[in-house]
N, C-alpha and C positions, 0 to 999 in steps of 0.2 A: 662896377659891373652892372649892365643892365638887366633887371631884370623882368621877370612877367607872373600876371596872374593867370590862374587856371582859364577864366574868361578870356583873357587874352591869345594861349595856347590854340583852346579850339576856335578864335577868329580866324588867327592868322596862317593855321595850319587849314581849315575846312574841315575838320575831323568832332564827330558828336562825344558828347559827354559821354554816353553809352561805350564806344569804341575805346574811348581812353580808360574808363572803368574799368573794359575788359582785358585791356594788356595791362593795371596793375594788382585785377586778380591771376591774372594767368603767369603771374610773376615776370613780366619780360621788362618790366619800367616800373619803377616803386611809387609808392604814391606819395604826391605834396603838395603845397599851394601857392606854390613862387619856384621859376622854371628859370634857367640862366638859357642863354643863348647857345649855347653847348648842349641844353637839354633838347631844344627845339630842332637844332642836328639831327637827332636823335631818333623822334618822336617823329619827323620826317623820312628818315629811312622804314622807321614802322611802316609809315602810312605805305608808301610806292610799295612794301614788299606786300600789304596786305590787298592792295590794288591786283595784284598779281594773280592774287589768291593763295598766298603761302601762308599756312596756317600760324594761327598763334603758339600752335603746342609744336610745329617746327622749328620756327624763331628761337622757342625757349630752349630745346634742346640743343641747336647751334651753338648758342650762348651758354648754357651751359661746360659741353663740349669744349667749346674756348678757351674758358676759365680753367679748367683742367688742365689741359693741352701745354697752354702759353702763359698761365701763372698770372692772368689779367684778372685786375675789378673789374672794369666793366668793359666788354670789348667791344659795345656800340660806341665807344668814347675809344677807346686806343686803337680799334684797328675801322677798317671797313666791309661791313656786311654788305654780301652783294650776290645775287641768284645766279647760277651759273646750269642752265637747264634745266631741270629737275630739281637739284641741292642747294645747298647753302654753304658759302667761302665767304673767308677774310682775306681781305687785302692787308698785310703786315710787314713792313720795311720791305715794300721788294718782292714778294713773294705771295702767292696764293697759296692757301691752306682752308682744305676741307678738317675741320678738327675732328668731326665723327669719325670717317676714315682713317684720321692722322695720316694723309696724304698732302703733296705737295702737287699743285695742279700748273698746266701751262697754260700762261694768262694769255689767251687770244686776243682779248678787247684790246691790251695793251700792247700786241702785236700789231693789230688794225691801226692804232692809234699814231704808233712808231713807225711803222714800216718793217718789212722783214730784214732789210739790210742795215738800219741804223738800231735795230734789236741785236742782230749778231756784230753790230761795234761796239755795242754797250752791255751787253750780258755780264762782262766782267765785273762792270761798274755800278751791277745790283747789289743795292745793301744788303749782308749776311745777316737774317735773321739768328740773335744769339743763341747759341746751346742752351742755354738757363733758360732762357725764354719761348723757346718753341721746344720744350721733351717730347721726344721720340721723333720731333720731323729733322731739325734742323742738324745742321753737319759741316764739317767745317770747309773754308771758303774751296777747295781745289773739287768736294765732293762735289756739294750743289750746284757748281757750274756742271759739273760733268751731268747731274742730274737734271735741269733743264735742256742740256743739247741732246742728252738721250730720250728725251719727252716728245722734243721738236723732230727728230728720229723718227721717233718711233709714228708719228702722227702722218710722215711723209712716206715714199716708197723704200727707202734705206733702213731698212726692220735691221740688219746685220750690225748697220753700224750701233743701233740701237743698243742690241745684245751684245756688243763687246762694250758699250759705254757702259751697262748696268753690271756687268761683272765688274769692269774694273772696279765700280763704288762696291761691291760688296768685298772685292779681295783690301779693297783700304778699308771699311768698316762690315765686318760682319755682322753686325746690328743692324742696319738700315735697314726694316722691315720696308719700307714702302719701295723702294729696288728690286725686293725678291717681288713684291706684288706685282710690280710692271713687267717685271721681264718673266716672270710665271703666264702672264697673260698673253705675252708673244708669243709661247710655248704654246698655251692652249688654245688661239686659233692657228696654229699648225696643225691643232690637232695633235701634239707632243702630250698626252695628258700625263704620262707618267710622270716626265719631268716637269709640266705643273705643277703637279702635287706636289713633289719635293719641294720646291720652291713655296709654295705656299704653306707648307708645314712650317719650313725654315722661322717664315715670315709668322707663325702665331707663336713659337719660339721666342724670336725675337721680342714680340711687344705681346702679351699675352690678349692685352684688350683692346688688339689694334683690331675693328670691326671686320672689316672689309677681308681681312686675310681669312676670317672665319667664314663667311661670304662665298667669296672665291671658295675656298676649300670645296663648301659643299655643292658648287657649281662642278666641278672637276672628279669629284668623289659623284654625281649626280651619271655623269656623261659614260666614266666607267661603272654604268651599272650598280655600285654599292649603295644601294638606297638608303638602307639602317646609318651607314657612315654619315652619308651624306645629310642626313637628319638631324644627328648628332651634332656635326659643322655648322648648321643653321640655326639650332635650338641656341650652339652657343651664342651666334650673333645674334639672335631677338634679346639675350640675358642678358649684353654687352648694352644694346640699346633695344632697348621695346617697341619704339615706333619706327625701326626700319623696316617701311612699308616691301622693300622687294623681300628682303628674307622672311614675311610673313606668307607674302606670294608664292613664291616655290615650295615653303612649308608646305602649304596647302595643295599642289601639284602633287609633291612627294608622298603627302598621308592618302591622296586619293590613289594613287598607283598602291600604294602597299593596303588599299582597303580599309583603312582608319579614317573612315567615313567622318564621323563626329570630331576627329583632331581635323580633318581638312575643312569642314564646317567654324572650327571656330578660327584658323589661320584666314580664312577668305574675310571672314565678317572684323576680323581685326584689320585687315588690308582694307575694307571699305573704310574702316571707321577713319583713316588716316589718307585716302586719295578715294573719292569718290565718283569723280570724274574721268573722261578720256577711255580708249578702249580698253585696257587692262583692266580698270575699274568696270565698265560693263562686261566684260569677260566673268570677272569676279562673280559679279551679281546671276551671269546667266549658269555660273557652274552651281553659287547657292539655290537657286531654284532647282537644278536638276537634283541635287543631294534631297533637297527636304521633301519634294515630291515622291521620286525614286523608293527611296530610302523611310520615309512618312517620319521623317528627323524634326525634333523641333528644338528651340535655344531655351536653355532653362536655365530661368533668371534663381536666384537664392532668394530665400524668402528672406524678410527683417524681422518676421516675429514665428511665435509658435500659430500654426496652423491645425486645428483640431480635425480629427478625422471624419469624414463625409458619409453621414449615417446610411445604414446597412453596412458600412465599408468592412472588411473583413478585419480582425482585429489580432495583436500578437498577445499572448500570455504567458508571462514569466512560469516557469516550471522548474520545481528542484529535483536534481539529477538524485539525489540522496537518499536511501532507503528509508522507507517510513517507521 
């Protein structure tokens, strides 16, 4: 097997010493000094995602995600990572899976690629990602067809057929959290919010850490007014994952509607730290400036040591309550 020196990497990739240091502190690529051909696959996908600008501490998360999800070592070597708007999916026999979500996505590239009509003669002929291998997405072969055609469904103007496709997957599997998720969502741009919610409870029922049903939730518990609920829904999805930049977003909409100034101060400045750019991100920024101004709020860092008190500073004196 051929292989390569670290010199060799950063020639034939064009990527700095610096940049490769920093994905294997950021844990997303280990560190060594002879790279197989398989490595350079690899360290190539880093490169075009970070071209993108997709963070290192997203990458890892993905990949992390992954290895939970679908029981992979490493899943820049067994599946394919690949940007899909805003997120991060694998490509894995067949099938797109957001693992944060643990949702199953409909691959459009691969639609463009195919054609719409030689997609729906071969949808059958998609390999089934194993059960053992994808926990909590994957389902067996009669499901996930039915769950790609209600995807492609629901994307088009036939919302109905959509919603009899996702019941039927939940009357054969009452577990498919990601079913109650899609078809909760048709519900809730009707504007059905009631029955969203049902269905999105269902859906944290089913997979307790499945991100996005907690998400949702507190989207739906937001729209009906229950603010405190809706909080609740959200806090659990940041606990689920830390840097889901949208559930830090609404966090911080919600703590400034209920007046908790300082939680929406620090939900905003957590969403900076993770998308700093585009309008949302300057949204962000222009609602921090109105809080600290407004409000004469400021972020108070922890100290690392003991700091002595700042003379004249007024001081406390122990006192025994104890008769003398």
């Amino acid at each position: 097997m051929t292989s390569y020196s670290r010199p060799d990497v950063l020639r034939i990739l064009q990527i700095s010493s610096h940049q490769l240091l920093g994905w294997e502190r950021a844990g997303i690529f280990p560190s060594q000094q002879v790279y197989t051909f398989q490595d350079l696959g690899q360290l190539r996908t880093l490169r075009a995602l970070r071209e993108e600008s997709v963070s290192a501490a997203s990458i890892r998360l993905s990949i992390s995600a992954m290895k939970a999800v679908a029981g992979m070592a490493n899943p820049l070597l067994e599946a394919c990572l690949v940007r899909t708007g805003t997120r991060l999916a694998f490509r894995h026999r067949g099938a797109m899976v957001d693992p944060i979500r643990r949702q199953l996505l409909f691959d459009f590239e691969r639609l463009n690629r195919m054609g719409r009509t030689e997609w729906l003669d071969r949808s059958s002929a998609v390999p089934e990602p194993s059960p053992m291998r994808l926990r909590g997405i994957a389902s067996p072969r009669g499901i996930l067809d039915r769950f790609l055609a209600a995807v492609q469904a629901e994307e088009g103007p036939d919302k109905q057929r959509a919603i009899s496709l996702y019941e039927e997957i939940l009357e054969l599997d009452p577990e498919y959290a990601a079913a109650y998720i899609n078809l909760g969502t048709i519900h809730f741009h009707l504007r059905q919010f009631g029955r969203a919610e049902e269905l999105y409870r269902r859906a944290t029922v089913a997979d307790p850490s499945y991100v996005l049903a907690f998400f949702d939730l507190g989207n739906v518990l937001d729209e009906l007014r229950r603010l405190d609920e809706s909080i609740v829904a959200y806090q659990r999805a940041v606990a689920l994952a830390p840097r889901y930049a949208d559930a830090h977003y609404n966090l911080a909409l919600a703590f400034e509607r209920k007046g908790e100034l300082r939680q929406a101060l620090r939900h905003w400045h957590a969403y900076l730290k993770l998308d700093n750019c585009g309008p949302w991100a300057e949204h962000a920024r222009v609602q921090m400036g109105k809080l600290l101004s407004r409000e004469q709020l400021a972020i108070a860092w922890r100290a690392t040591g003991y700091i002595p008190p700042r003379k004249g500073a007024a001081t406390l004196e122990l006192v025994s309550a104890l008769p003398k």
